[in-house]
N, C-alpha and C positions, 0 to 999 in steps of 0.2 A: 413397655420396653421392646421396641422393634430389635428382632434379632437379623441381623445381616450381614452383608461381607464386612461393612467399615465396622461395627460395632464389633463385631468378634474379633477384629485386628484389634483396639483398642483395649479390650478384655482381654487378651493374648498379651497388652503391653502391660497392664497391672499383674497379671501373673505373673512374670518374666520377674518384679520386684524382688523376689522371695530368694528365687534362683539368683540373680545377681548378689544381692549380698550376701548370701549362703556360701557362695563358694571362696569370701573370705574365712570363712568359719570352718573349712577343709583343713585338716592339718598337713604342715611341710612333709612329710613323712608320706602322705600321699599325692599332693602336688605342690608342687615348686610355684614358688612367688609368682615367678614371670609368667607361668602358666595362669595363675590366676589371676596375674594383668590381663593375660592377651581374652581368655574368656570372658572376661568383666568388660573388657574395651567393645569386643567383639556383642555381647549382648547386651550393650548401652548402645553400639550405631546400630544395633538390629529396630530397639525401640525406637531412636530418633527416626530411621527409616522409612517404621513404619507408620509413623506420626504421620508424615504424610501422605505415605503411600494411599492412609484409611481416608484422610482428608478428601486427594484426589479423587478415591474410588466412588464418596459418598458424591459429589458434584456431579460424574462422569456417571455414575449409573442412575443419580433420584435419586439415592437411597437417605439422602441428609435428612436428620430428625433432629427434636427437642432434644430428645435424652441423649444422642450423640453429640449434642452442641453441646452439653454439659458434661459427660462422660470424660471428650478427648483431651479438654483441657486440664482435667483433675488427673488424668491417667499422666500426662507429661512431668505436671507440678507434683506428684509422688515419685516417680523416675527419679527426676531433679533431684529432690531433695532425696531419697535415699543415696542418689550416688555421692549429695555433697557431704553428708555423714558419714558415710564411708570415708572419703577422702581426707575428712577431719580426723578420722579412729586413724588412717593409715599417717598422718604427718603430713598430708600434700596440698594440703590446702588451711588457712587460718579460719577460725573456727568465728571469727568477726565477720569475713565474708562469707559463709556460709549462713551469719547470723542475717546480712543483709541482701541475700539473696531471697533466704525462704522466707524472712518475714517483711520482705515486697509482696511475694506470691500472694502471701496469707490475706495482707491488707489491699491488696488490688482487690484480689478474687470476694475479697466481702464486701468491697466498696462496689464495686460494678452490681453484685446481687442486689444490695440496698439500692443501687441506681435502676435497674431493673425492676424492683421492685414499685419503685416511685415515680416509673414510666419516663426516665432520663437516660436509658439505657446506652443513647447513642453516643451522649455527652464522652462517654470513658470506651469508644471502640479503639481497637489496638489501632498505634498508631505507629510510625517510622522506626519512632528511635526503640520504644517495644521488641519490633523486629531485630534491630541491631544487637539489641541485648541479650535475646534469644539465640540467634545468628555467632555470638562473643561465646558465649556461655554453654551452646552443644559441640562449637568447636574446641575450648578447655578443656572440659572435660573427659575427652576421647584420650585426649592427649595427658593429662596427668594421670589416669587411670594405667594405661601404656606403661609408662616409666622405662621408654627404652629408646632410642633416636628414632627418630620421623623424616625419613629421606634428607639423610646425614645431619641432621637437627637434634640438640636435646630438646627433648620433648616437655621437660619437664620446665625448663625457661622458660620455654613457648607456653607452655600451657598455664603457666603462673602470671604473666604476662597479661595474656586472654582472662583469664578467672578477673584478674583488677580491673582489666578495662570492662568486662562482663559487668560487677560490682559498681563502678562510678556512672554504667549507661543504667542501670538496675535503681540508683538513686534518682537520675534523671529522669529515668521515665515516669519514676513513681510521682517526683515529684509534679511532670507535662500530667498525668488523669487526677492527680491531687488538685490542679489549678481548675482542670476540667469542670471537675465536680464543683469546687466551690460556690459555684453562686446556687445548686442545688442543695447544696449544705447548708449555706449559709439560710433560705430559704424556708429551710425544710426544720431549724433548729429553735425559730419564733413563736 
């Protein structure tokens, strides 16, 4: 495990997990809801941030490795899915999209291994609409977390909004590396 600048941005964003959902577990008495919107918003875009920031650095300096190629994705897909749990405990999101959000993650991220595994790797690289849904999905977020207006916006429209459209690209893409795979599957299943 090469220790570096991008790798310890990324181990900086798994840590950051604990702390974020933690400071729902502060009681009123010592901080105030919104306070514990704005810190939870505030150290959800710090992690999106630095997603790429660590991306960038590792291109920009050579420092990109195996274990980072594996790392920064898993470090996201925990983000994610802690914040979308939260957002189920707090009432801000339906607990169906959160269902089909993470168990995309779940079932990409093992399909792509077994594809890798089976030297098909290429078959199931990210692709557009992937992007978009990722793009949908760390915009919501910021934004229901919030729970306050967003440059005279209820944020919470907006961010419900983004969460379904997140959600229906989140089936879509699953569905564009599901089709990917298939003739490796089908293939692979004989």
């Amino acid at each position: 495990m090469p220790l570096n600048i991008p790798n310890t941005l990324t181990w900086a964003r798994i840590a950051l997990i604990p702390f974020f959902v933690g400071i729902y577990y502060v009681p009123e008495h010592v901080m105030l809801a919104e306070d514990k919107n704005l810190i939870a918003t505030l150290t959800f875009v710090t992690a999106a941030v630095t997603d790429w920031f660590d991306g960038y650095l590792a291109r920009s300096l050579g420092q990109t490795s195996a274990f980072g190629a594996f790392l920064d994705p898993v470090a996201d897909k925990l983000m994610v899915a802690a914040a979308l749990i939260v957002l189920v405990h707090l009432g801000r999101v339906d607990s169906l999209i959160a269902l089909v959000i993470i168990g995309r993650e779940i079932t990409i991220s093992a399909l792509r291994e077994w594809m890798a595994k089976v030297g098909a790797a290429g078959s199931v690289a990210v692709a557009f609409v992937g992007k978009l849904k990722t793009a949908a999905q760390m915009s919501a977020i910021p934004l229901l977390l919030i729970q306050a207006p967003v440059l005279g916006m209820d944020s919470m429209v907006l961010g419900t909004v983004l969460i379904y459209v997140a959600a229906v690209l989140t089936l879509w893409s699953m569905g564009y590396y599901m089709r990917c795979a298939w003739p490796e599957l089908m293939k692979r299943s004989r």
